[in-house]
C-alpha positions in Angstrom: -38.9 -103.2 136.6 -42.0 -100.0 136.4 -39.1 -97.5 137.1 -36.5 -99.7 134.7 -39.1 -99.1 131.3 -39.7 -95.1 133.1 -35.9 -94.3 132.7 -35.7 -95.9 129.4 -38.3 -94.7 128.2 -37.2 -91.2 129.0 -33.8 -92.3 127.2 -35.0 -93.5 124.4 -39.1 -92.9 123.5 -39.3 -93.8 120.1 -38.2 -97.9 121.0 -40.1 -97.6 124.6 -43.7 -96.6 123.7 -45.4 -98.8 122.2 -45.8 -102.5 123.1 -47.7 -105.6 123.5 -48.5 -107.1 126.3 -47.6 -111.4 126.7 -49.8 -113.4 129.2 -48.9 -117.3 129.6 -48.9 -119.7 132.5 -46.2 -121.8 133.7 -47.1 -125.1 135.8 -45.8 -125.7 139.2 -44.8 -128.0 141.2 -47.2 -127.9 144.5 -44.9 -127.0 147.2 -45.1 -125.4 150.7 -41.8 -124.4 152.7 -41.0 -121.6 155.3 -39.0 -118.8 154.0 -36.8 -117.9 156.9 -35.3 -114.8 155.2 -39.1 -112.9 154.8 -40.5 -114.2 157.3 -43.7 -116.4 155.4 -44.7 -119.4 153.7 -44.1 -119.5 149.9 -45.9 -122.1 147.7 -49.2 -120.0 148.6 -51.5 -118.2 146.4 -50.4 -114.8 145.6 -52.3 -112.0 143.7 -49.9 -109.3 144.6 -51.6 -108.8 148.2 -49.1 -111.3 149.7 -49.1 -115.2 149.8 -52.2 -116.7 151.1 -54.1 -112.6 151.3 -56.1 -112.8 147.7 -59.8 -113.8 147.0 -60.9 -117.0 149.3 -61.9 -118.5 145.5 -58.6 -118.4 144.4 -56.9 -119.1 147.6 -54.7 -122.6 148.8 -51.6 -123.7 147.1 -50.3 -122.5 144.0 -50.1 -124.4 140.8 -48.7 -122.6 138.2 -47.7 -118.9 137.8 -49.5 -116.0 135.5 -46.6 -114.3 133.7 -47.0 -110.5 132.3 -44.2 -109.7 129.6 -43.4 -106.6 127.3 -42.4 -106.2 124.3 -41.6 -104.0 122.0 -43.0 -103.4 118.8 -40.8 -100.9 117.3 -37.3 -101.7 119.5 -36.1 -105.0 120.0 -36.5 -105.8 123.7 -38.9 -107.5 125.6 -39.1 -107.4 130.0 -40.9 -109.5 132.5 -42.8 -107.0 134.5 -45.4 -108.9 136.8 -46.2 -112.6 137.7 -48.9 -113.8 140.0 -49.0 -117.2 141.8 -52.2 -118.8 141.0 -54.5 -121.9 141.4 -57.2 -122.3 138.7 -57.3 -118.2 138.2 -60.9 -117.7 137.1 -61.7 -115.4 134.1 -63.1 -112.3 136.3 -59.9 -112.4 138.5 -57.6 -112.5 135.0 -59.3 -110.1 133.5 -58.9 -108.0 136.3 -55.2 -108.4 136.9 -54.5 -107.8 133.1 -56.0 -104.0 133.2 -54.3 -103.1 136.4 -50.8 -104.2 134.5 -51.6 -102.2 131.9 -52.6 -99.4 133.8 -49.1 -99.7 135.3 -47.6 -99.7 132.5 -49.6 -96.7 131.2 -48.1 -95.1 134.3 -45.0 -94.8 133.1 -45.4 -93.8 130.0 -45.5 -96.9 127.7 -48.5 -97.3 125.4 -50.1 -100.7 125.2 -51.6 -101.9 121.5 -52.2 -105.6 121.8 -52.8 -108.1 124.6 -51.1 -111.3 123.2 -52.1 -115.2 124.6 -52.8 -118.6 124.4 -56.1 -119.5 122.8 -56.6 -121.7 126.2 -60.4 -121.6 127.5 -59.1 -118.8 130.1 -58.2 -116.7 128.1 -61.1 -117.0 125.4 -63.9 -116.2 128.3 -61.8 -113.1 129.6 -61.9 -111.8 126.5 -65.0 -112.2 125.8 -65.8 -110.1 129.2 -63.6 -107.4 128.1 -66.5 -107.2 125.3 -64.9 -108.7 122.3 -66.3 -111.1 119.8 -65.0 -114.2 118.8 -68.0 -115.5 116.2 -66.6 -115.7 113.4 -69.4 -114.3 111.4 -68.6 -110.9 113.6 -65.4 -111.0 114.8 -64.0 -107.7 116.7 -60.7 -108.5 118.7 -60.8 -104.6 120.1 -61.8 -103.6 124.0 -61.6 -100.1 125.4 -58.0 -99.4 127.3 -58.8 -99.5 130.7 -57.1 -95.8 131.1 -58.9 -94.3 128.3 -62.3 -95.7 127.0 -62.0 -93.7 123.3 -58.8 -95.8 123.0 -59.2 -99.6 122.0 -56.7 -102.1 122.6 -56.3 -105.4 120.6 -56.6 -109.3 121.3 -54.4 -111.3 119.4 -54.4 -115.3 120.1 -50.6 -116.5 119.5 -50.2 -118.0 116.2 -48.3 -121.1 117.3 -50.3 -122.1 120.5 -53.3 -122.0 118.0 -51.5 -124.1 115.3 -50.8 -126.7 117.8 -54.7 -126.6 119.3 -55.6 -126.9 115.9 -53.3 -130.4 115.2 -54.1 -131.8 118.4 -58.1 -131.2 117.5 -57.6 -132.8 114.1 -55.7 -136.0 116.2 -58.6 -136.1 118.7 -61.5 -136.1 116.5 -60.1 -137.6 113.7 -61.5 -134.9 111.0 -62.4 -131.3 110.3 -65.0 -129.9 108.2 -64.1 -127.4 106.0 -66.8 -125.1 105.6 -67.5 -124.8 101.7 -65.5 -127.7 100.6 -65.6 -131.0 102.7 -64.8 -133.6 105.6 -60.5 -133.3 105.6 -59.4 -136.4 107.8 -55.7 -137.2 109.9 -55.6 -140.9 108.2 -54.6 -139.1 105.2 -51.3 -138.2 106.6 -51.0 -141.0 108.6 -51.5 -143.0 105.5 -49.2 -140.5 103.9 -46.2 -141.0 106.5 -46.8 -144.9 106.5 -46.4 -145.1 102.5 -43.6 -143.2 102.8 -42.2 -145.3 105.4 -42.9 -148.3 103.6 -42.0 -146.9 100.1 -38.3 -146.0 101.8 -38.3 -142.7 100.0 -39.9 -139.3 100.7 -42.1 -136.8 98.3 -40.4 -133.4 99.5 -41.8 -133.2 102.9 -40.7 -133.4 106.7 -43.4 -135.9 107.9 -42.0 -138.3 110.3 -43.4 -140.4 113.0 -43.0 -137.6 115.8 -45.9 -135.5 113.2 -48.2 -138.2 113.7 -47.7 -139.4 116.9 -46.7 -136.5 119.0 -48.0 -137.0 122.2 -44.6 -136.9 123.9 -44.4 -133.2 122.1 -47.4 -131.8 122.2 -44.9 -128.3 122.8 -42.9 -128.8 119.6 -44.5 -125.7 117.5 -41.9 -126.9 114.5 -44.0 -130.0 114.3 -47.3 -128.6 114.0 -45.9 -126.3 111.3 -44.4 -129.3 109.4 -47.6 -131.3 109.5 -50.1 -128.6 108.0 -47.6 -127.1 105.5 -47.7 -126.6 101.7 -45.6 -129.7 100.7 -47.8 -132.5 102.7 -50.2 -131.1 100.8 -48.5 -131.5 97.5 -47.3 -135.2 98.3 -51.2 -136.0 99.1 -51.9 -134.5 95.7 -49.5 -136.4 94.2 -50.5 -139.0 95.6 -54.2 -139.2 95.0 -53.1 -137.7 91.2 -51.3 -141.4 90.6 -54.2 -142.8 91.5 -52.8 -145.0 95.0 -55.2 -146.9 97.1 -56.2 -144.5 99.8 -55.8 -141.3 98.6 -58.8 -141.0 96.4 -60.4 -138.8 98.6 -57.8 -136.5 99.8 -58.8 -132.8 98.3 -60.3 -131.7 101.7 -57.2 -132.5 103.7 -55.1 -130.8 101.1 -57.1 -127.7 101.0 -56.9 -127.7 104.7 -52.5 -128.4 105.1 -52.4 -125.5 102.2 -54.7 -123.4 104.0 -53.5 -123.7 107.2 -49.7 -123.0 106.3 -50.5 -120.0 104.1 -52.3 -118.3 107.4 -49.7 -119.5 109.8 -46.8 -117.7 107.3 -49.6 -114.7 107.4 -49.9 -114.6 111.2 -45.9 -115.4 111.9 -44.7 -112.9 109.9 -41.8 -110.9 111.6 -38.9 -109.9 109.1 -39.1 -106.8 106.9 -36.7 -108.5 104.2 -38.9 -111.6 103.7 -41.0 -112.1 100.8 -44.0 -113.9 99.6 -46.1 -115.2 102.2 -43.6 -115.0 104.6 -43.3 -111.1 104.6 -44.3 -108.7 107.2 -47.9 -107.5 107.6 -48.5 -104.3 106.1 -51.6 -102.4 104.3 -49.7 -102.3 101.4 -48.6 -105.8 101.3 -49.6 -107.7 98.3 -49.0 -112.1 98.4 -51.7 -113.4 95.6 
């Protein structure tokens, strides 16, 4: 695939240069059988030194598998160009397979501009040993490029893994506080759904029972966007504005669906020719 991305990047510089660079883990099924055509045991732990050879930590059978993935950001294409076989990959390990990919990929002439991943616990502590900071009182999502330290290279958490992190914390705990305003709580859409339900008609919103009990699609990033979105928010207005038992209290969660939405249209942005909220990321872009 390196010498794939060299020749067309030779072809064709200006949409093979500059990329990001995808890391996400798929689960495995535990699994060890003889390959008679190579000669070895797959199902083992592979780094790249060959199943069963990496660090004794990280060693046994593998469980799921650490995929690397380009994409373009000014060409539409996207290639797989690495995956590792893995059990419980620690941080230091991570971190360290990340910077040789991109040095790899620096190799060949492509330029790297973002790492993109899953906000999982992983991925938040390799970060963090790359020497960015996630505090939100001093965030800085930039690291040196392992190739060139005057070079910085930039974190960026996937929008829709975060959106469904974020509506699976509000389900655990029940609430969120909101700095500055208030206490927003999931019984208000419950209730919201259930009136609905019971009412046999719908205020201009999506929410069914998969948005409120979506255990059995936790994956489903359409539901996540559906429950925190601009029109549940509106219907619990509504709602609490005609004064019906159990939605006297429902600013906070309102504040937080509107909230949420408007950042998740910010962050998901990907089409030149939208508008409003919705459009592309730019410095001159202008959505209040």
């Amino acid at each position: 695939m390196l010498n794939t991305l060299r020749q067309k990047h030779q072809d064709d510089p200006w949409q093979f240069t500059y990329y990001s660079l995808v890391i996400d883990g798929m689960s495995l099924k535990t699994n060890l059988q003889w390959n008679l055509s190579q000669m070895r045991m797959d199902g083992l732990v592979d780094l790249g030194l060959g199943p069963g050879e990496g660090d004794e930590d990280e060693g046994g059978m593998a469980t799921e598998a650490i995929v690397f993935l380009t994409v373009g950001l000014l060409g539409h294409w996207k290639a797989p160009v690495a995956y590792f076989l893995c059990n419980k990959l620690s941080a230091d390990v991570q971190g360290e397979l990340v910077q040789q990919c991109i040095i790899e990929l620096t190799s060949v002439g492509l330029s790297v501009e973002a790492v993109v991943m899953d906000g999982l616990s992983a991925n938040v502590a390799m970060v963090k040993k790359f020497g960015c900071s996630l505090n939100p009182d001093n965030i800085c999502p930039l690291f040196p490029h392992p190739c060139n330290t005057s070079d910085k290279l930039c974190v960026i958490f996937d929008a829709c893994h975060m959106l469904k992190l974020l509506r699976n914390l509000f389900h655990s705990y029940g609430s969120i506080t909101v700095p500055g305003v208030g206490v927003a709580e999931f019984q208000h859409v419950s209730r919201l759904h259930e009136t609905q339900v019971n009412e046999d008609q719908r205020v201009a919103n999506k929410l069914t029972a998969r948005h409120t009990d979506f255990e059995r699609q936790k994956m489903k990033v359409k539901l996540a966007a559906q429950f925190f979105s601009s029109s549940v928010a509106k219907a619990l207005n509504l709602a609490r504005q005609r004064g019906m038992t159990g939605f006297e209290q429902t600013q906070r969660t309102e504040h937080l669906c509107s909230v949420v939405d408007r950042l998740f249209d910010f962050l998901n942005s990907k089409n030149i020719h939208t508008k409003g909220y919705k459009a592309e990321l730019t410095y001159s872009a202008k959505r209040c």
